[in-house]
C-alpha positions, 0 to 999 in steps of 0.5 A, a space after each residue: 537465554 535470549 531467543 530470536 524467531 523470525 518469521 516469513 509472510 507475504 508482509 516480509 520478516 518478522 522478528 521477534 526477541 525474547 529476552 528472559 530476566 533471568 539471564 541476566 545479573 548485576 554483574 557490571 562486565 556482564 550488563 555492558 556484554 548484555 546492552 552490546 548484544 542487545 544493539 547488535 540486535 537492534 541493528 539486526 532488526 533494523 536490517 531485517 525491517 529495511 529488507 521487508 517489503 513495504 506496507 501491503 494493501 490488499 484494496 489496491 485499486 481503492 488505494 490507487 496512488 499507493 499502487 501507481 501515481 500514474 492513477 492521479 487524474 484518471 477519473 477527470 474530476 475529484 476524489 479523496 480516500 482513506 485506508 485502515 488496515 490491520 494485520 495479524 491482530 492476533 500477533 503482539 507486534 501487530 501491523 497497523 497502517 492509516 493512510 489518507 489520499 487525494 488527486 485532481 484532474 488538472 487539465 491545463 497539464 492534461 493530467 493528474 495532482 495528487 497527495 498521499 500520507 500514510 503511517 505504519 505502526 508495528 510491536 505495539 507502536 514501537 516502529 513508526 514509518 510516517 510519510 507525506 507525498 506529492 503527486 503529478 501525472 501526464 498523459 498522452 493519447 494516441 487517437 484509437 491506438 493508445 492512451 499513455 500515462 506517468 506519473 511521479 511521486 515525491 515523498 518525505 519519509 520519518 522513521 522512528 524507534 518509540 525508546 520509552 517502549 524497550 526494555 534493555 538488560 541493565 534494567 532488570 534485576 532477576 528478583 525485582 524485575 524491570 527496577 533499573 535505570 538504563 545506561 544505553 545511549 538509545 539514540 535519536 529520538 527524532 529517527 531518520 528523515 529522507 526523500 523517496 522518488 517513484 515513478 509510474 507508467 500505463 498504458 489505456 488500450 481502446 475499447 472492443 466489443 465480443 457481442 453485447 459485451 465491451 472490454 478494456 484493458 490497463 497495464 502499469 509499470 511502477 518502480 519505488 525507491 527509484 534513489 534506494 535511500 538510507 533509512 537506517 534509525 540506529 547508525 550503520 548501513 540499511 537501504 530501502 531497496 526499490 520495488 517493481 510493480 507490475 499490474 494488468 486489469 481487464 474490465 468486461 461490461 455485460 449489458 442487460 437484456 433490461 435497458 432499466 437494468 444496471 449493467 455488470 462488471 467483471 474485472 479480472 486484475 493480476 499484480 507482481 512485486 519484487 523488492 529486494 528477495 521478497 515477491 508478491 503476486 495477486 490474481 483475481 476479480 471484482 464483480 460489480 452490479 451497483 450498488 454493491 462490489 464484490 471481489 475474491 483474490 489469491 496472494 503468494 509470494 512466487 508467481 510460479 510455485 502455487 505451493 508458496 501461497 500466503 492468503 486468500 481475498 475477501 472483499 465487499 463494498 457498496 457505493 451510494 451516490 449524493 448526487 449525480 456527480 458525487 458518491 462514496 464508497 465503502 469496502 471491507 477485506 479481509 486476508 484469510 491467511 493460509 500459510 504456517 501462520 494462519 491459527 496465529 494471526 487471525 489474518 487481517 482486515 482493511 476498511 476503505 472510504 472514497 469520495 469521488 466528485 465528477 467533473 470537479 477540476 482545477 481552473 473550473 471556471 475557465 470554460 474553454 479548458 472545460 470544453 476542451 477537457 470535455 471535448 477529449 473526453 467524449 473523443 477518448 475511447 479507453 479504458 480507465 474512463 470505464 473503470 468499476 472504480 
């Protein structure tokens, strides 16, 4: 007998089919009953992977154009970043994702340019979601009242079954095992290419002051899959349904009585998503006193019922300067998973490396773009130009 289980996580569903050698015969009307019931299969999967949310990221202000194009150009000079997350390492179809980004202030467009690849592998490589996108955001100031951002990211997107990798009925005897050559038509081993549009908007508050501490405030709005393509591999009908982020950070500066000290950060951050059935919602904080980094958050899948929880938040990071207007920094999470499958999957675990490079602009040697750029900087008095990050 054949088994499907199926499982539920802050990542989406999971489903898993067991098919037992047994069960199956030599018997030509039973294998071509077997090979139709193995691409129903196919096809439920394919809906179920198209239904589940897209890749998680648990270090989403250092993956910030994944989060929100809008983020391009935010620190008016030049970074680059990537991303390595593994989870469930425990699980055999575990999920692995790379990602690689990079943005430019241009301040010709008063704005943001930016690319972003990412690639998702899950069942030990046998679905394999590949992307590469491109970037733009604008913005806007609304002197000492508010400073507006969008940003839009066109992506080309390959989704891709690894054939080779699956085992269908009509190759395996009872005896002998996996002897056979297949007779199933596995399809295109190109998979399905198409474009993807996002959209995303913020809002920068100016700064305020509560004693000797300075506080800002950012909220964003993103919608994913704004055109909802077709991503189905294998024939049939699979939309990739859009996805709404909502995100809210607050940074609050508190000085040290030592003007030699370095000053404090604490920034409490609340993200909501909604694709398709499935929600995420994160709160938390990052704590920052340079060098180091520190942050602890809480994830569930509904943003009213704490009984829904699916993992906690660990991170730590650390930041060294090259120079006085480049660094890097290093960070490291892990989920702790605290739903049903928490003494399965052994969590998961993110590491992240970013450059950022100050001042670094496109038309670098124009200086009068540099001194009107430089101008509505010192002018500008909100809150992404004081992000920890």
């Amino acid at each position: 007998m054949n088994h499907i289980r199926t499982y539920k996580s802050g990542s989406g569903l999971v489903s898993v089919t067991v098919i037992n050698p047994k069960s199956v015969t030599r018997n030509p009307e039973q294998m071509k009953k077997g090979i139709l019931y193995l691409l129903v299969l196919l096809l439920s999967a394919s809906a179920i992977i198209c239904k589940a949310q897209d890749p998680a990221s648990s270090q989403f202000f250092f993956n910030p154009m994944y989060l929100n194009p809008a983020f391009a150009g935010t620190t008016k000079g030049a970074r680059f970043g990537g991303i390595y997350r593994n989870q469930w390492p425990n699980v055999p179809s575990k999920f692995v994702t790379y990602n690689a980004w990079g943005d430019i202030y241009n301040p010709l467009f008063h704005g943001g340019l930016g690319l972003i690849a990412m690639q998702d592998v899950s069942g030990e490589g046998m679905f394999k979601t590949t992307s590469i996108g491109f970037i733009q955001s604008y913005e806007r100031a609304i002197p000492k009242i508010v400073r507006l951002r969008a940003g839009y990211n066109v992506t080309m997107i390959n989704k891709k079954i690894d054939w080779s990798r699956l085992t269908f009925p009509d190759q395996l005897d009872p005896v002998m095992g996996q002897v056979y050559q297949t007779k199933a038509n596995p399809g295109n081993a190109a998979g399905k290419t198409f474009i993807d549009f996002t959209a995303g908007f913020m809002a920068d508050f100016p700064k305020f002051r509560v004693g000797e501490s300075q506080i800002t405030n950012t909220i964003g709005y993103v919608m994913n899959h704004l055109t909802e393509p077709q991503q189905s591999v294998i024939g049939g009908t699979a939309i990739l349904p859009a996805k709404h982020t909502v995100h809210y950070t607050m940074v609050i500066s508190i000085a040290d009585a030592n003007p030699n000290e370095k000053a404090l950060y604490i920034s409490p951050n609340v993200i909501w998503e909604k694709q398709a059935n499935f929600s995420n919602s994160v709160l938390g904080f990052y704590v920052t006193r340079d060098p180091l980094i520190g942050g602890l958050f809480y994830r569930k899948r509904k943003f009213s019922n704490f009984k829904d929880s699916d993992a906690m938040i660990v991170y730590l990071g650390v930041k060294a300067n090259f120079s006085k207007y480049s660094d890097v920094r290093i960070g490291y999470s892990y989920d702790v998973t605290v739903n049903k499958l928490s003494s399965n999957t052994l969590g998961a675990h993110e590491l992240s490396l970013v450059f950022d490079f100050k001042h670094s602009t496109l038309f670098s040697k124009n200086h009068k773009l540099k001194r009107r750029n430089r101008r509505a900087m010192d002018c500008e008095d909100f809150g992404s130009k004081s992000l920890i990050f």
